[in-house]
C-alpha positions in Angstrom: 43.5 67.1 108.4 41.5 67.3 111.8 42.3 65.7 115.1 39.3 62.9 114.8 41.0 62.0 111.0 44.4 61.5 112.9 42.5 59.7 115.5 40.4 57.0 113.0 43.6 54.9 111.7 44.5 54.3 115.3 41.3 53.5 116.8 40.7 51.3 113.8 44.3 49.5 114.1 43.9 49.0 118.0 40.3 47.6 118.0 41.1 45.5 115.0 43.9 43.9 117.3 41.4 43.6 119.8 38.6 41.9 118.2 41.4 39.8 116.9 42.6 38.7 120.3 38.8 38.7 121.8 37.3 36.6 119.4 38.7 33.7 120.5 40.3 33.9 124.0 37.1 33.5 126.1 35.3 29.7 125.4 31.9 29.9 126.3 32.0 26.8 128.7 34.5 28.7 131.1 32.9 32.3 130.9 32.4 31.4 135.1 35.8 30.8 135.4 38.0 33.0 137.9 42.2 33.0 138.4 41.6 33.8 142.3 38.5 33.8 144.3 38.0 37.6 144.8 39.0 37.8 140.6 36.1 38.8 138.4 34.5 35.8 136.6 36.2 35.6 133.0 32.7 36.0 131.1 32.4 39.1 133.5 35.3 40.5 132.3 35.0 39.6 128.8 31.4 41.6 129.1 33.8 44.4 130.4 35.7 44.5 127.4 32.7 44.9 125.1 31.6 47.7 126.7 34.9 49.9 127.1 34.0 51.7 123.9 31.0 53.4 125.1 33.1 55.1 127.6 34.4 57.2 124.0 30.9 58.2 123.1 30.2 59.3 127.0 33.5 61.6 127.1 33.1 63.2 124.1 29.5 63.5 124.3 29.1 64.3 128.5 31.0 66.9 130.6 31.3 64.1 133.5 29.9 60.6 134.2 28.6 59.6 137.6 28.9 56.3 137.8 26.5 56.3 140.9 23.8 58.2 139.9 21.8 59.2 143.0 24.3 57.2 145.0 23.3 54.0 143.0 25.9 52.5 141.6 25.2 51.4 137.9 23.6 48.2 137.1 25.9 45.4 136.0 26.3 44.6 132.3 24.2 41.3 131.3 26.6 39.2 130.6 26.5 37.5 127.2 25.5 34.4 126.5 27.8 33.7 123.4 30.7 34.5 121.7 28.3 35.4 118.8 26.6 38.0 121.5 29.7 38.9 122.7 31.4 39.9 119.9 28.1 41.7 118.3 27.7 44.1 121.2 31.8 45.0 121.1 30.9 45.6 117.3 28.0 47.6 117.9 29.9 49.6 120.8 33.0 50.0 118.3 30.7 51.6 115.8 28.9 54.2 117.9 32.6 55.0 119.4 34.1 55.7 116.2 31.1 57.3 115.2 31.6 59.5 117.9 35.1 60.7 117.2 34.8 61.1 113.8 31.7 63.7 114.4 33.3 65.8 117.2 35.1 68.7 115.9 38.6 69.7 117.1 37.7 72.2 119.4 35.3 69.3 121.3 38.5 66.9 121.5 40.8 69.7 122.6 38.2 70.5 125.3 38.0 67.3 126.5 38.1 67.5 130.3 36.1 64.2 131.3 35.3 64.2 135.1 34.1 60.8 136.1 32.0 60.9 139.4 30.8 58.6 142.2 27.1 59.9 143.3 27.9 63.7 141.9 31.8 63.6 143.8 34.3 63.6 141.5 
């Protein structure tokens, strides 16, 4: 059995939780809402959530990841504007993540080294 078939039940079970939990925890109507005034916005971080599976794809696929590209930081996620949308781009992010690991051979998950940089410093 490789690495990325140990790797699959796990990934499934936690995103499962996940979608579980996300589904329903962020009403639409208080997607502005904030616990402190220098929080994130809860639709904000709800758009956040959707996302973190793309950071799989990026460090199996990438060496690093400049999150500044030319001392730019990245553009902000658009935030969505339903649950429906919400929960179809986590979906769609889950699927290219597991996609991911279930391609990469052992050798490319033992290599795993991911450098994450600010405008090329890491």
């Amino acid at each position: 059995m490789g690495l990325s078939e140990s790797l699959l039940p796990e990934f499934d079970n936690e995103i499962g939780e996940t979608r579980a939990r996300h589904s329903n925890r962020v009403p639409q109507d208080k997607s502005d809402w904030k616990p402190h005034p220098k929080s994130t916005a809860m639709g904000g971080l709800a758009t956040h959530l959707s996302n973190i599976p793309t950071w799989t794809v990026y460090t199996i696929a990438q060496d690093s990841l400049d999150l500044a590209p030319g001392g730019n930081p990245m553009p902000p996620a658009k935030l969505a504007e339903s649950q429906e949308e919400l929960l179809a781009t986590f979906d769609s992010n889950v699927a290219k993540a597991r996609a991911a690991i279930a391609g990469a051979s052992d050798a490319d998950l033992f290599s795993l080294g991911a450098c994450y940089r600010m405008a090329a410093h890491s």
